[in-house]
C-alpha positions in Angstrom: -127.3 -45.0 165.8 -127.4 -46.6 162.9 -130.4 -48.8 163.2 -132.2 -45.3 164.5 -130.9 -44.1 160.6 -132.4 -46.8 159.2 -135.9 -46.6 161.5 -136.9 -43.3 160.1 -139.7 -45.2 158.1 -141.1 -46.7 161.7 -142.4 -43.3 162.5 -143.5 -41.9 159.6 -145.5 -45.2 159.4 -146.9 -44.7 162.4 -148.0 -41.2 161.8 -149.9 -42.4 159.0 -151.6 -45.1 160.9 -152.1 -42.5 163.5 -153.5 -40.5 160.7 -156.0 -42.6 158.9 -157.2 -43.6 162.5 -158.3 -40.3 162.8 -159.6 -39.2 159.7 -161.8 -42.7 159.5 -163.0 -41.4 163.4 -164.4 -38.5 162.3 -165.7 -39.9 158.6 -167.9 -42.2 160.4 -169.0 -40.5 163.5 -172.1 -42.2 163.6 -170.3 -45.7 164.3 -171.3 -47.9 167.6 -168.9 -47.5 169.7 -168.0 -51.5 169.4 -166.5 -50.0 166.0 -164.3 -47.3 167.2 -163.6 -49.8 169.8 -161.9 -51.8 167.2 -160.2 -49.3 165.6 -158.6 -48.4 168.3 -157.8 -51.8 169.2 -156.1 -52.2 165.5 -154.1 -49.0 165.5 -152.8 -49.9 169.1 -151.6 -53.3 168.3 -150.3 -52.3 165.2 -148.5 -49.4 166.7 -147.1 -51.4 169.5 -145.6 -54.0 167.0 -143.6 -51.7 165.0 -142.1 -49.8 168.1 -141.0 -53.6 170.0 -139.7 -54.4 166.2 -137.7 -51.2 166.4 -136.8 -51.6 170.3 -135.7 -55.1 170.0 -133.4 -54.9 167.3 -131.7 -51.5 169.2 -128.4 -52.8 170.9 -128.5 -50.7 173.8 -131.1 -47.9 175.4 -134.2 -50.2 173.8 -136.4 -50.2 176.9 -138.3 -46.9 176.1 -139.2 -48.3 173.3 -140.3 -52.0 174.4 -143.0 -50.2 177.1 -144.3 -47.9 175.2 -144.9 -50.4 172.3 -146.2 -53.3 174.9 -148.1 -50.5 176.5 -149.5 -50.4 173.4 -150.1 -53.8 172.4 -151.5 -54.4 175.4 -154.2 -51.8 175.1 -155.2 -52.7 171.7 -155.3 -56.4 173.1 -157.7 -55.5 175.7 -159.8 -54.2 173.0 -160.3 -57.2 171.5 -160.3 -59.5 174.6 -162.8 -57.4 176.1 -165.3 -56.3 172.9 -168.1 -55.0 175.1 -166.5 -52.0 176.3 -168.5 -48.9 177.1 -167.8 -45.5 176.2 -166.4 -45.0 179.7 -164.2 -47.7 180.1 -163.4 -46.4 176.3 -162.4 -43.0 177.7 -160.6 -44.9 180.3 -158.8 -47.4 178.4 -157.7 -44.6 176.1 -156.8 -42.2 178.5 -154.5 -45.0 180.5 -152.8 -45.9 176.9 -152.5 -41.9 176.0 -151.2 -41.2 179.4 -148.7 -43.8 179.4 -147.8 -43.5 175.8 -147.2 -40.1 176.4 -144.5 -40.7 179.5 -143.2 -43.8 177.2 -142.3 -41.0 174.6 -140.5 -38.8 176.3 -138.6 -41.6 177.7 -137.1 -42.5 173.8 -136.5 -39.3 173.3 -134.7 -38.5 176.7 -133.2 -41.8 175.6 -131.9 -40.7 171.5 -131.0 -37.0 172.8 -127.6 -37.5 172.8 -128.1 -39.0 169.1 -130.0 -36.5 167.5 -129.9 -33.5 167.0 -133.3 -32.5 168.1 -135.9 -34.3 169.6 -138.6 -31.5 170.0 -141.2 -33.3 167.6 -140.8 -36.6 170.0 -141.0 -34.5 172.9 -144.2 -32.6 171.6 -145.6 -36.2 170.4 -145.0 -37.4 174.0 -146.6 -34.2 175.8 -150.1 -34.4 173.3 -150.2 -37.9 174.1 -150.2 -36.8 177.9 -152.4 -33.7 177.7 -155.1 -36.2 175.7 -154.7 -38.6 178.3 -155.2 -36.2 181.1 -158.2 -34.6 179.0 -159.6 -38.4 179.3 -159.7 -39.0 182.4 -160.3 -35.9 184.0 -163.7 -35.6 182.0 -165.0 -39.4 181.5 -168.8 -38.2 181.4 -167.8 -35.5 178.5 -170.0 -37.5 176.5 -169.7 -40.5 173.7 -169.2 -37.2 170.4 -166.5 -36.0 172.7 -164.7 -38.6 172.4 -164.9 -39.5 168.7 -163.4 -35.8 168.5 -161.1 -35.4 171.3 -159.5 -39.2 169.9 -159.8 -38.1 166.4 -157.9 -34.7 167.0 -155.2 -36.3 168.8 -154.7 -39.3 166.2 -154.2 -36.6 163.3 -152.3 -34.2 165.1 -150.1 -36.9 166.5 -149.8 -38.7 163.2 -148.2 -35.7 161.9 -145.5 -35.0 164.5 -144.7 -38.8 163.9 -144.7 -38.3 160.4 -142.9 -34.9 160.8 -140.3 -36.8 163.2 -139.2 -39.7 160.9 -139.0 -37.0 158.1 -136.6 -35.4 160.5 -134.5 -37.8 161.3 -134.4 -38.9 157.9 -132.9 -35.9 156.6 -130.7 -35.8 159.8 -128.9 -38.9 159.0 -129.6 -38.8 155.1 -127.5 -35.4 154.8 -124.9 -36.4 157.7 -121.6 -37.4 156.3 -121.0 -41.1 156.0 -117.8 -42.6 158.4 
């Protein structure tokens, strides 16, 4: 619980990452895919580090948190071991990652329920990341501009239930009474 005090800083870091991915998506729409590629592959690893940070330091109830950041690492390593990815092994790539980020989600907050008081934003976090996911790999021919917006929606709107979430739990465990 106290670690989870301490963390609030991991997601609101994350939403910003999450954030700037998107807003540097749509500012450069124009990029080659090999860019957004990279991008991605950045954010994911970056992403996936500071959750198995958080996870691995957590004394008990860490394995929500170690798959969804190794599902994420692992992602953003394919991006780079694999460079030449087209836009539809794109779509899948980030629908997979969404889709299980998503399910990895819920899992911590199924997992910190008991802990905090509400875990809606988590919740909502880990249903967008699902619904994008879904979105993904239901339509991979949707088209290349698709894409760019469909990925750059979802980074912004989930960097700002992350951001909203470590906010949360910071003032959660900020105003709770010290024992």
């Amino acid at each position: 619980m106290e670690l989870l005090a301490r963390s609030w800083g991991i997601w609101v870091v994350r939403g910003i990452a999450s954030i700037l991915f998107g807003v540097i998506t749509i500012m450069w729409p124009g990029a080659s895919i090999a860019a957004i590629v990279v991008m991605f592959g950045v954010y994911a690893v970056a992403d996936g580090a500071l959750l198995l940070s958080f996870g691995l330091r957590l004394p008990d109830g860490k394995a929500p948190y170690v798959v969804r950041g190794l599902v994420s690492v692992a992602a953003g390593v394919l991006t780079f071991v694999y460079p030449g990815l087209t836009a539809l092994s794109l779509y899948v790539l980030v629908g997979a990652w969404a889709l299980a980020s998503g399910v990895a989600e819920l899992g911590i907050a199924f997992a910190i329920r008991k802990d905090a008081a509400n875990v809606a934003g988590l919740v909502f976090a880990g249903l967008l990341s699902m619904a994008c996911g879904v979105a993904l790999l239901a339509l991979p021919l949707a088209g290349v501009i698709a894409l760019i917006g469909l990925i750059a929606a979802y980074a912004m709107l989930n960097g700002v239930v992350l951001v909203a979430a470590g906010v949360r739990i910071h003032r959660l465990f900020d105003s709770a009474p010290a024992t």
